[in-house]
C-alpha positions in Angstrom: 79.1 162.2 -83.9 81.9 163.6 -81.8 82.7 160.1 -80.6 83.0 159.0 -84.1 85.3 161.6 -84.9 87.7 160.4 -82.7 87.4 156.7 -83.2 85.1 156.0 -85.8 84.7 151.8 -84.6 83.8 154.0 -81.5 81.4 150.6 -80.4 78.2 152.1 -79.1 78.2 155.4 -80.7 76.8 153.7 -85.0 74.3 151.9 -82.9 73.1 155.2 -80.4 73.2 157.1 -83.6 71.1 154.2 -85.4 68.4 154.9 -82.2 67.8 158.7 -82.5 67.5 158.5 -86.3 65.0 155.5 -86.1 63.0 157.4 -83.8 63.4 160.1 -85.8 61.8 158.2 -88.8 58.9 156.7 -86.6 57.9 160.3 -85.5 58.5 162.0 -88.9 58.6 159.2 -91.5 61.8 161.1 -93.1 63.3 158.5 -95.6 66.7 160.2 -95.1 66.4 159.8 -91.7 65.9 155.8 -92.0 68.6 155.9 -94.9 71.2 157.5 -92.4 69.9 155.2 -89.5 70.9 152.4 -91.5 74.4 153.3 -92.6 75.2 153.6 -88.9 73.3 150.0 -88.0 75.2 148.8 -90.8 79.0 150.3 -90.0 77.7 148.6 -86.3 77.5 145.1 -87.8 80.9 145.8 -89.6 82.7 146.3 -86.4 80.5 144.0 -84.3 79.1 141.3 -86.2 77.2 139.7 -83.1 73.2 138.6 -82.4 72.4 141.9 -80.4 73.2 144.3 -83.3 71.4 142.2 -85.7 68.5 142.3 -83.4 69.4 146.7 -83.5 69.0 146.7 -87.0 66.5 144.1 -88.3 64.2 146.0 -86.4 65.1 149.4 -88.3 64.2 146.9 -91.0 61.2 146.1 -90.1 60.3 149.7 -89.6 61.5 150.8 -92.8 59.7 147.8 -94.4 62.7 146.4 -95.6 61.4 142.9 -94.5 63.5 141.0 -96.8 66.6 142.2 -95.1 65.0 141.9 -91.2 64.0 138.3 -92.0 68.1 137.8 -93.0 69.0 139.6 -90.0 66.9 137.1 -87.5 67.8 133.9 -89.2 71.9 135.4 -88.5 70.9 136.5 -85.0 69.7 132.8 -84.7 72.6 131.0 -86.3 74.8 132.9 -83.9 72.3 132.0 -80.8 69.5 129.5 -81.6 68.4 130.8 -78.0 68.2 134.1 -78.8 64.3 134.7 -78.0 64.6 138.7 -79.5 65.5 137.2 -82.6 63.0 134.4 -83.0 60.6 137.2 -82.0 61.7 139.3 -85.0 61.6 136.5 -87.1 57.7 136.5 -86.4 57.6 140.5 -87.1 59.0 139.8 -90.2 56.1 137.3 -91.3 53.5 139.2 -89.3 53.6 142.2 -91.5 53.4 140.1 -94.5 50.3 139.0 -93.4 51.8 135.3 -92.6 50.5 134.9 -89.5 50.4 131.2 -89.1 54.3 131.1 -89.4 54.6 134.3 -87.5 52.6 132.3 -84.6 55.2 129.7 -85.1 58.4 132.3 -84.1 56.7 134.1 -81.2 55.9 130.8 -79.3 59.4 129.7 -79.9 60.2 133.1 -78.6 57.1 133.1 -75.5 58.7 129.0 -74.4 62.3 130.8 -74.4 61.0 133.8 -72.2 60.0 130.9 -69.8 63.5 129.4 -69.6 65.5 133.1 -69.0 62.4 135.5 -67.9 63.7 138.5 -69.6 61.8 141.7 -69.3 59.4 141.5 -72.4 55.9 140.9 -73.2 56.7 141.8 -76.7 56.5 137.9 -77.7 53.2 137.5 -76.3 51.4 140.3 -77.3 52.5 140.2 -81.0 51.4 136.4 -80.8 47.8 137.4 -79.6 47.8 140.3 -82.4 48.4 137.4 -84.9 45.8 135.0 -83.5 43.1 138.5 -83.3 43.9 138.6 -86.7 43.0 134.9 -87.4 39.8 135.5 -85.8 40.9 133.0 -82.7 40.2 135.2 -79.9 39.8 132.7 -77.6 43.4 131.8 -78.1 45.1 135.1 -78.2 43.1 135.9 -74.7 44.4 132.7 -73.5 48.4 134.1 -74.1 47.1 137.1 -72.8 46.9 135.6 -69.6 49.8 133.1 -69.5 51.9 136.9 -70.0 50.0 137.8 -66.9 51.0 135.1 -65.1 54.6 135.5 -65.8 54.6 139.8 -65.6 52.0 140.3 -63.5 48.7 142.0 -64.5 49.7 145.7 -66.2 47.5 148.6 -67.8 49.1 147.7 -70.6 48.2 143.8 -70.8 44.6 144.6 -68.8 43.9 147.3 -71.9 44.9 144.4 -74.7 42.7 141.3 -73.1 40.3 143.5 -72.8 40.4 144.8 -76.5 40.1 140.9 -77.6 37.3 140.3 -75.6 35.4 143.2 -77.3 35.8 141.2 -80.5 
């Protein structure tokens, strides 16, 4: 807040800001807290209009349930970079929590075949894809992403604990 008093385009202080009060909202589900996180993600875009804050705050977006607003957020993040594979995966969020899974599927493997081409440091694509084929009963799918994330990050707790949840089903 200090950094904004000085220079209010200050460039990473809106979108730090935007961080503590999203986790604020996760942990306490304050709406005031999501209201506030999203005038700073939104005075963010103002002075950076880019694919990386779009990503920032369509995600608040999603939190908050605002999915209408994520969705627009992706499809700008995705104008901007077609290559952009956070954006293509927050597409999918978008349609995953309205229950769209087919065309959610549809955004995380564009997502999962760009992680191929840059190798980034996220599983998110993959596991979000699997959650979405659980959900469509095709477990034998979802495990089989399961393991192509294996292949590319190595075996984890993490992905170990979610094949294994899917084979319980």
């Amino acid at each position: 807040e200090k950094a904004l008093e000085k220079d209010e385009n200050h460039r990473q202080a809106n979108n730090r800001l935007m961080d503590i009060l999203q986790q604020e909202y996760n942990r306490t589900e304050k709406r005031e807290a999501y209201e506030k996180a999203v005038e700073y993600a939104n005075k963010q875009i103002e002075i950076i209009d880019d694919d990386f804050y779009r990503i920032e705050r369509l995600l608040l977006f999603v939190d908050g349930y605002e999915l209408d607003k994520a969705e627009e957020d992706a499809r700008a993040a995705i104008e901007v970079n077609p290559e952009n594979l956070y954006a293509h995966n927050g597409l999918g969020l978008c349609y995953m929590k309205r229950g769209k899974y087919s065309e959610a599927i549809t955004h995380f493997l564009k997502a999962i075949d760009l992680t191929d081409k840059e190798d980034p440091e996220t599983t998110a694509p993959f596991t979000n894809c699997a959650r979405c084929y659980e959900a469509l009963k095709e477990y034998d799918t979802a495990i089989d992403i399961m393991k192509k994330c294996t292949e590319i990050f190595n075996e984890n707790l993490n992905l170990k604990y979610t094949i294994a949840r899917i084979y319980t089903k």
